[in-house]
C-alpha positions in Angstrom: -7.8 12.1 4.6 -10.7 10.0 6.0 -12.2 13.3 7.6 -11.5 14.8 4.3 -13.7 12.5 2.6 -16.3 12.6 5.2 -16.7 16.3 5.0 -16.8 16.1 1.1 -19.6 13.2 1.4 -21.5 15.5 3.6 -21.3 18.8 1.3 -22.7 16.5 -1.8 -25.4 14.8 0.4 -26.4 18.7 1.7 -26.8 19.5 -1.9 -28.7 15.9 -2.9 -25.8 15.8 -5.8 -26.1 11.8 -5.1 -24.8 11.8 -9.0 -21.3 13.9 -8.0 -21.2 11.4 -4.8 -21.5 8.4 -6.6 -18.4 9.9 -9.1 -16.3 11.2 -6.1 -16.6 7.9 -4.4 -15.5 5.9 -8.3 -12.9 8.3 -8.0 -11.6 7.6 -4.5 -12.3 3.9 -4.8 -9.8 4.1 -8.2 -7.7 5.9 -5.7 -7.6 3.2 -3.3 -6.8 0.3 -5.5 -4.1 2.0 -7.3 -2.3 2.5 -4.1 -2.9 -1.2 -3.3 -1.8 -2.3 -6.3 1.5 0.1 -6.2 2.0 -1.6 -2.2 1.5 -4.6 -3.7 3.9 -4.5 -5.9 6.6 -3.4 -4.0 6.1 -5.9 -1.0 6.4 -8.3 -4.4 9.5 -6.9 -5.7 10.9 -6.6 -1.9 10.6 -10.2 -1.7 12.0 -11.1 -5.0 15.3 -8.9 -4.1 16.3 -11.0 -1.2 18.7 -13.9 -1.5 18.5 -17.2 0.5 21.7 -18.0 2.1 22.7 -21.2 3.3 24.0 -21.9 7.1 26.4 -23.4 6.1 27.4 -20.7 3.5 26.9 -18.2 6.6 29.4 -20.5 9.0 31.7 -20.4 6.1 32.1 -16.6 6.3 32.9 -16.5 10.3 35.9 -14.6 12.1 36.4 -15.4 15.8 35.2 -11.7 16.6 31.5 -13.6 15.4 31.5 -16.2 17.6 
């Protein structure tokens, strides 16, 4: 991707189209922080699934074959 973006950056710069640069790199930037946002959100709702449990609670539901 990165040398994606550097190739495109060059091919406008080449043509001094410094107005389709400017709206390629909006675009990619918009790009970026979607995806952030989306990993963001799942690390958030990751965290929200998992359930605190007790030692005690965990000692509780032992066999000898744990021990």
């Amino acid at each position: 991707m990165c040398e994606e973006i550097i190739n495109k950056v060059k091919w406008f710069m080449e043509r001094k189209d410094y107005n389709g640069l400017r709206l390629y790199i909006d675009e990619k930037e918009k790009n970026i922080e979607t995806y952030t946002n989306n990993l963001n959100y799942a690390e958030e709702e990751y965290m929200d699934s998992l359930v605190t449990v007790s030692y005690t609670h965990l000692r509780a539901h032992e066999t000898p074959e744990h021990l």
